[in-house]
C-alpha positions in Angstrom: 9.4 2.1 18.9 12.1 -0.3 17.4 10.8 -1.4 13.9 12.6 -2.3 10.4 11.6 0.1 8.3 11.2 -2.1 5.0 8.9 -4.4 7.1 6.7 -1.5 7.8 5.6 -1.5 4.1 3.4 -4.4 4.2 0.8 -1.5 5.2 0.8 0.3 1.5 1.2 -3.2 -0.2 -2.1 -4.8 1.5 -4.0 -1.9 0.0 -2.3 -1.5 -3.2 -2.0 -5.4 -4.4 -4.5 -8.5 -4.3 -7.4 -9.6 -6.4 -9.6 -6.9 -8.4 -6.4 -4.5 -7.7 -2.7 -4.3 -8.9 -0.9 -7.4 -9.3 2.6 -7.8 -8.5 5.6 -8.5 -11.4 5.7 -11.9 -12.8 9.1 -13.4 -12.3 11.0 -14.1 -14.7 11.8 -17.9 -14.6 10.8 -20.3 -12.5 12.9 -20.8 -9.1 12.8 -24.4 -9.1 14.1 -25.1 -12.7 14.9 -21.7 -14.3 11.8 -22.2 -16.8 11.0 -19.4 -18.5 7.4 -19.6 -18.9 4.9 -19.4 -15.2 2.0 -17.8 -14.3 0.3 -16.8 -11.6 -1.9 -19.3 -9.7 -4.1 -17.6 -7.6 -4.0 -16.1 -3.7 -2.6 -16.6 -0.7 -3.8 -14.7 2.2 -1.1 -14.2 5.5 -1.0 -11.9 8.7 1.8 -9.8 9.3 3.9 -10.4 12.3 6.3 -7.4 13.0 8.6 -7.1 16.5 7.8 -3.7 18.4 10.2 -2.8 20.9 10.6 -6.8 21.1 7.7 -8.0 21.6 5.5 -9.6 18.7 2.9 -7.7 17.3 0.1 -8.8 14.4 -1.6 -6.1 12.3 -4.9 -6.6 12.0 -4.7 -6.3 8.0 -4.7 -9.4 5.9 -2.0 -9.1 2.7 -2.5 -11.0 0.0 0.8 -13.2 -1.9 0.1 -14.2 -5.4 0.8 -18.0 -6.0 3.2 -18.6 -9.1 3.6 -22.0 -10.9 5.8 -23.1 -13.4 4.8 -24.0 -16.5 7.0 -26.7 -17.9 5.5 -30.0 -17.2 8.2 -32.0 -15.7 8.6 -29.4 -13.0 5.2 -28.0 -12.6 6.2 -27.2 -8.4 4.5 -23.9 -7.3 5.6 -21.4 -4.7 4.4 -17.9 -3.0 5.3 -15.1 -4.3 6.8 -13.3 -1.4 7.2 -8.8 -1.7 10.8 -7.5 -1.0 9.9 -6.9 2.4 9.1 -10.1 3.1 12.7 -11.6 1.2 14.5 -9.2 3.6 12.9 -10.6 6.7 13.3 -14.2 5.3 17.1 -13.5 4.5 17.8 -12.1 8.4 16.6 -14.9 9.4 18.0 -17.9 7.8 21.4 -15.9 8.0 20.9 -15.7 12.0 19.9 -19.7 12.1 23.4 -20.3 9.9 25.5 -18.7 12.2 
């Protein structure tokens, strides 16, 4: 079996984090403006997709992403607020679509 380990802990994270349970950090500014102030604005829910041996797999567990907003008026944009695991898969592949 041929899977990235830090994608494997979406499995911990879907039971650990989501509404009535443990939220995850706030960010620090917002990632639009650098705003100080934003707050969270309410749940996304997403499949997993993870490659086994190279073929495309879904777990059948939904996780939850918290939605952020900023909260300075002229910028106001919102965004998901994506766990580590997900950053790393996000960074492999926009570095593979630059090259």
């Amino acid at each position: 079996m041929s899977i990235v380990l830090e994608w494997s802990e979406f499995k911990p994270y879907a039971t650990r984090v989501g509404p009535g349970a443990e939220r995850p950090p706030r960010p620090d500014e917002c990632m639009f403006c650098a705003f100080a102030r934003v707050w969270f604005n309410g749940w996304r829910r997403v499949l997993v997709t993870v490659l086994v041996d190279g073929q495309p797999l879904r777990a059948p567990d939904w996780v939850h992403l918290h939605l952020v907003r900023c909260a300075r008026r002229e910028c106001h944009r919102s965004w998901t607020l994506r766990p580590p695991w997900a950053y790393l898969w996000l960074a492999r592949t926009r570095s593979a679509e630059n090259r």
